[in-house]
DRENDO-785699 format. One line per 10 residues: number of its first residue (from 1); their letters; for each residue x, y, z of C-alpha. Coordinates in Angstrom, 2 decimals, padded with zeros to 5 digits. Layout:
// DRENDO-785699
NUM	a	X,Y,Z | ...
END
This chain:
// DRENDO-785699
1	xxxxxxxxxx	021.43,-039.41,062.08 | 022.58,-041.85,059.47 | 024.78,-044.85,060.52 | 026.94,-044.28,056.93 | 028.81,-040.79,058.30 | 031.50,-039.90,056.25 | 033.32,-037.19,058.85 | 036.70,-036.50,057.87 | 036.38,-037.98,054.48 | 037.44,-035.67,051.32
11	xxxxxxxxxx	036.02,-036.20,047.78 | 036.17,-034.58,044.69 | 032.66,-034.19,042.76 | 033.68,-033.12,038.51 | 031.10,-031.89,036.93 | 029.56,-030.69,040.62 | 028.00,-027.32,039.44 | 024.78,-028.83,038.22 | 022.47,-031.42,038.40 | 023.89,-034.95,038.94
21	xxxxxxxxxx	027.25,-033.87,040.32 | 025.58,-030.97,042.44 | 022.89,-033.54,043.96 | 025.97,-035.84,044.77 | 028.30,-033.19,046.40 | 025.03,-031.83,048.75 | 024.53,-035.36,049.50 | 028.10,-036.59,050.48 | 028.11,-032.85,052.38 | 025.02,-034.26,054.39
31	xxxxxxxxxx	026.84,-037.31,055.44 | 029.57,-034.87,057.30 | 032.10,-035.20,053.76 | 034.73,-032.96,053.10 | 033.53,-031.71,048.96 | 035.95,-030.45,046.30 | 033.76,-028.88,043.55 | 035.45,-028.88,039.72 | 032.95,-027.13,037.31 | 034.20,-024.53,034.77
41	xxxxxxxxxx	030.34,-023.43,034.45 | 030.89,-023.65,030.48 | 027.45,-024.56,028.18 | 026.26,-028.04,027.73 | 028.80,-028.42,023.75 | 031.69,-027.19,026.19 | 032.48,-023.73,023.86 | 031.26,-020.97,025.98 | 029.95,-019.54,028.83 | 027.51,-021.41,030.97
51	xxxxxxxxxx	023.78,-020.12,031.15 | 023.70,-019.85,035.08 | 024.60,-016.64,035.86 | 026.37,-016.88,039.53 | 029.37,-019.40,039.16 | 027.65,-023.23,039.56 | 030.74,-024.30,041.66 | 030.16,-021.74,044.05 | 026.83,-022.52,044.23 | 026.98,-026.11,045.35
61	xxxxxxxxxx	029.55,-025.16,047.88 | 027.08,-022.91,049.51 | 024.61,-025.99,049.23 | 027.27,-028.27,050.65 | 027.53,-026.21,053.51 | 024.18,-025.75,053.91 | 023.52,-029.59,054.32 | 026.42,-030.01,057.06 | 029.64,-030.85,055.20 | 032.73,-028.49,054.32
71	xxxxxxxxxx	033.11,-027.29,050.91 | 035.75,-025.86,048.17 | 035.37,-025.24,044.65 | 038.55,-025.39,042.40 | 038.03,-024.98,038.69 | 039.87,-026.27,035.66 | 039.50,-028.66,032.42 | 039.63,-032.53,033.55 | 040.75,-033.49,029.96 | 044.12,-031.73,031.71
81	xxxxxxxxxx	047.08,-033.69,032.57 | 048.60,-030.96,033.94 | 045.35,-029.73,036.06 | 044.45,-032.98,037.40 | 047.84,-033.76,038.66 | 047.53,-029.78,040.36 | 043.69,-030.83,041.70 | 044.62,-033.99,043.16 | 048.15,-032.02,045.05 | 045.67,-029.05,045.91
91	xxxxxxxxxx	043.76,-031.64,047.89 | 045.80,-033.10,049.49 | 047.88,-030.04,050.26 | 044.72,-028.29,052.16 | 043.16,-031.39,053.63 | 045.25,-033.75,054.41 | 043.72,-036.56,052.41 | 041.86,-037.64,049.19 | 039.76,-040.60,049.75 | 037.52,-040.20,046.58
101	xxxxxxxxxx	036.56,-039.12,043.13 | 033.68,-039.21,040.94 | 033.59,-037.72,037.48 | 030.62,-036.43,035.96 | 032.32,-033.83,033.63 | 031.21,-033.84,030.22 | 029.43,-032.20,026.98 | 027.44,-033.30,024.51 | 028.00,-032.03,020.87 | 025.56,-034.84,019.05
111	xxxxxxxxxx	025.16,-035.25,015.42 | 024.69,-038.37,012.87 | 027.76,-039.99,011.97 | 027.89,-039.20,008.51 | 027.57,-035.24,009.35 | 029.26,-035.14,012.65 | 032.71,-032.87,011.96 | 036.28,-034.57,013.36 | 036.35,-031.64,015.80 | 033.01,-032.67,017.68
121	xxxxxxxxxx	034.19,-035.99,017.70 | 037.40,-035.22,019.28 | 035.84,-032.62,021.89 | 033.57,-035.18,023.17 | 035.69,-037.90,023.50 | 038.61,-034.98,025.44 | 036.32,-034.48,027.51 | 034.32,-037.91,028.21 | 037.21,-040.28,028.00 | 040.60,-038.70,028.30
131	xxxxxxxxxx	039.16,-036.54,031.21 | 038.45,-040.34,033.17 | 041.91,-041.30,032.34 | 043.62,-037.88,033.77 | 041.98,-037.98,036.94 | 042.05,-041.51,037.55 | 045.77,-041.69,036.32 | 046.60,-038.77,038.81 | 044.20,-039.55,041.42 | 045.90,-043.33,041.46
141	xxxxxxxxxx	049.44,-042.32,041.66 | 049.13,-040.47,044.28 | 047.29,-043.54,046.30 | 049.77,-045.76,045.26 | 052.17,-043.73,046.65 | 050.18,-043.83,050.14 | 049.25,-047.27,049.82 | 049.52,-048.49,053.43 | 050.11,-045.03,055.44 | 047.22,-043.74,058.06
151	xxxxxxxxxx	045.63,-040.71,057.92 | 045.72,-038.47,061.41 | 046.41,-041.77,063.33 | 043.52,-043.77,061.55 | 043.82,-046.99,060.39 | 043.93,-046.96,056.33 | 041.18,-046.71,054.76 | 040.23,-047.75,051.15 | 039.42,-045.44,048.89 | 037.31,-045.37,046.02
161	xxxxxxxxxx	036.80,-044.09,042.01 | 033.64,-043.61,040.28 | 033.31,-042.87,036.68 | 030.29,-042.45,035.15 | 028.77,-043.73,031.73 | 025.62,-043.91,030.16 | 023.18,-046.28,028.13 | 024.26,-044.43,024.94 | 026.66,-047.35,025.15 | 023.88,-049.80,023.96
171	xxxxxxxxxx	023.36,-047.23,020.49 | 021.81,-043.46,020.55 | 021.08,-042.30,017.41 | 023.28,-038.89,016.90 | 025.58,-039.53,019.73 | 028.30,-041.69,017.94 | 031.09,-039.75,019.64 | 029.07,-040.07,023.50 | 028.32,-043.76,023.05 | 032.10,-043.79,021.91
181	xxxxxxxxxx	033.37,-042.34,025.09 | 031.26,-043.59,027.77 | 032.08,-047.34,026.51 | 035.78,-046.42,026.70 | 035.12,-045.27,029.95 | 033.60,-048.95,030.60 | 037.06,-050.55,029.43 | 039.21,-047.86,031.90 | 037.21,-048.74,034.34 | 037.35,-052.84,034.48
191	xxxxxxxxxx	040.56,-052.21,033.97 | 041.67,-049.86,036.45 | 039.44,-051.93,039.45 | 042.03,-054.90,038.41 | 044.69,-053.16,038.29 | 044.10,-051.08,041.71 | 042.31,-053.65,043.92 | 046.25,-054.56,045.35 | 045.93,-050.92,046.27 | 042.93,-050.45,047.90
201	xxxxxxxxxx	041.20,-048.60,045.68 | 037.53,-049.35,044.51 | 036.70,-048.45,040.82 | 033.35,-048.59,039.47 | 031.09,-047.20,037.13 | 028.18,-045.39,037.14 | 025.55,-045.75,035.30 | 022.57,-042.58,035.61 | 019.40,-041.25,034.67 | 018.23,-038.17,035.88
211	xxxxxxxxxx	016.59,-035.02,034.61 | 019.74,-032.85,033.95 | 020.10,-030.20,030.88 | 021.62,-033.05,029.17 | 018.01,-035.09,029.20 | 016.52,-031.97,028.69 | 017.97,-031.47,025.34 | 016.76,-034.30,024.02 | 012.76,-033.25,022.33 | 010.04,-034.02,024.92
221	xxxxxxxxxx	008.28,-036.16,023.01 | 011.53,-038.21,022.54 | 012.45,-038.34,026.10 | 010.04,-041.91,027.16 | 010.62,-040.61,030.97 | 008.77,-038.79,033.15 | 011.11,-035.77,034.53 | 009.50,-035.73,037.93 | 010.44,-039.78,038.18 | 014.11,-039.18,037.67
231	xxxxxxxxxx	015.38,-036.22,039.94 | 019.22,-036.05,040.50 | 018.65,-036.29,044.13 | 017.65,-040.26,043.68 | 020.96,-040.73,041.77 | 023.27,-039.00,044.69 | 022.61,-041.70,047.33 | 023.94,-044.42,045.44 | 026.97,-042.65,044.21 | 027.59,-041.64,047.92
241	xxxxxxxxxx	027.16,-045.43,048.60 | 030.21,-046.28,045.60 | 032.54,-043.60,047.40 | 031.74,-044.81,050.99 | 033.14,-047.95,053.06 | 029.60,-049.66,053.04 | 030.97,-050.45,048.93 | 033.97,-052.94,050.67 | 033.59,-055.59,048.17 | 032.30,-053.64,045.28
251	xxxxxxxxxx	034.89,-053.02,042.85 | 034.61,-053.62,038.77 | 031.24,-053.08,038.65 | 028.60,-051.20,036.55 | 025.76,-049.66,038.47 | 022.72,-048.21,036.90 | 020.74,-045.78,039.01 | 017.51,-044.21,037.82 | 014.60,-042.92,039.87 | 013.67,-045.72,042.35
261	xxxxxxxxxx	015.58,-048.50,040.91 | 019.14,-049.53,041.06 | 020.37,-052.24,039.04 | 023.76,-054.04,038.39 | 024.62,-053.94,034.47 | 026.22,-057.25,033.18 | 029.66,-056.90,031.79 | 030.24,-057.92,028.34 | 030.46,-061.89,027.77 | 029.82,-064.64,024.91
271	xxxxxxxxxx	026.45,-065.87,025.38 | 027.03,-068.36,022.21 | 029.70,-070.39,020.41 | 029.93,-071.98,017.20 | 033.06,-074.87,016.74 | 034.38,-076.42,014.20 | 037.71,-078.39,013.89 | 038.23,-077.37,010.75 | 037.51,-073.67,011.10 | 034.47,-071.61,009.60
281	xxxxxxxxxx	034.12,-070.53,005.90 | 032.16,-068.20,005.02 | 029.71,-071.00,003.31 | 029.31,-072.18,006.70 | 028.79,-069.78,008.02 | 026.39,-067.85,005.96 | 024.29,-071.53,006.43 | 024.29,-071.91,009.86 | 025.42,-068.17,011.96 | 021.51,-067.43,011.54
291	xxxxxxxxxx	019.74,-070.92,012.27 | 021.70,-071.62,014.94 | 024.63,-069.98,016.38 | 022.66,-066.29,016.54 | 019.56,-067.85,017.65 | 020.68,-069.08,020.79 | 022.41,-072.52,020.09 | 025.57,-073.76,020.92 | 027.29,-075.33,017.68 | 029.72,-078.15,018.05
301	xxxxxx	030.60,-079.63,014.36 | 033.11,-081.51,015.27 | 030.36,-083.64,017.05 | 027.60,-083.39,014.51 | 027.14,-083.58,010.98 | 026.01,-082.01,008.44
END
């Protein structure tokens, strides 16, 4: 039996119908968790039906149970105010507690940025960016008003967010409004693990790559992975690790999980500096931003010439 049990523990797994999210709810439900399962089952643009015929929520519940944990789907949009704030009360209502969320809601609806409509734009980013913010927003008042209280005599535990991004955030070609989101989603979440760590509430981010209908869509010979090196089930254990107590000190961080590897992304800083006491023109700086601020030299005018 593993050492990391998670007995009495409730999370929330958006998203938790398929792939990633469905790996990670089976897997907290094998440490002995308490899962909530949001998935409205829609397609991967977010218009219509889904393409699984039995409702994916219900599905990983089943699974849940199945691996040894207790399990409860409850359906609605995450880009919701309104819903969130009723999720987060639901949860608490029927169990007592709410010690964790992780978000992997979302849609894709790509296109290049000269073509891609206002609408697809907007849907993605609803769903990607504002759904984060309602769930954390929710999610976090309600801690904050429990901030010291015990739970069935316990001592108070910390709990924990997890949003998820994705390396679109470097530049994917056709996924302007994604890459748009997901490093929003960065920003919330530095933000948020700042603003929360007088709490004690963990937020970090979550960075993964596994073989989900969203990696499917992309053309095989476009792909540069192996589907049988990136199963969902290699992602789940490290975002059970992010929602457990083993992640004390972890807070503010970005954690990339793909396959066998797990990695800690950098946040963003300046790696070079050009000064000048007198300020830059752009003579100056069409002379030296190439030569030798860009190509990895510190410029101090003020104590060279020119």
């Amino acid at each position: 039996m593993s050492s990391q049990r998670l007995d009495g523990r409730v999370f929330v797994v958006t998203g938790g119908g398929r792939g990633l999210g469905e790996a990670t709810a089976i897997e907290l439900g094998r440490h002995g968790a308490t899962v909530v399962v949001n998935d409205l089952g829609v397609s991967l643009s977010g218009d219509d039906e889904g393409d699984v015929g039995d409702d994916p929520a219900e599905t990983t519940v089943e699974a849940v149970r199945e691996a040894g944990g207790e399990a409860a789907a409850h359906l609605g949009d995450v880009s919701s105010f309104e819903y969130t704030a009723e999720l987060v009360d639901d949860v608490v209502d029927e169990h007592g507690r709410l010690d964790g969320l992780v978000n992997y809601a979302g849609i894709l609806r790509d296109g290049i940025s000269y073509k891609m409509s206002p609408d697809d734009f907007d849907a993605v980013v609803n769903v990607h960016l504002r759904g984060h913010f309602c769930l954390l927003r929710n999610a976090a008042a309600h801690w904050r008003e429990r901030a010291g209280e015990t739970d069935d005599g316990a001592l108070d535990t910390q709990r924990s967010f997890v949003s998820v991004v994705s390396p679109a955030i470097w530049g994917n070609p056709g996924q302007v409004n994604y890459a748009s989101a997901k490093a929003g989603v960065l920003g919330l979440t530095r933000t948020a693990a700042i603003e929360l760590s007088r709490l004690n509430v963990r937020v970090n981010a979550l960075m993964p790559l596994g073989f989900t209908r969203m990696v499917e869509a992309i053309p095989e010979d476009k792909r540069g992975v192996d589907p049988e090196d990136i199963p969902p089930e290699k992602v789940a254990p490290v975002a059970a690790y992010l929602l457990s107590d083993a992640a004390t000190d972890v807070t503010g961080c970005t954690i990339r999980a793909a396959g066998n590897e797990v990695g800690v992304v950098s946040n963003p800083e300046i790696v070079r500096r050009g000064y000048d006491t007198d300020g830059w023109s752009l003579d100056d700086l069409a002379e030296h931003f190439e030569s030798d601020v860009a190509s990895g030299v510190d410029l101090d005018r003020s104590a060279r010439e020119f």
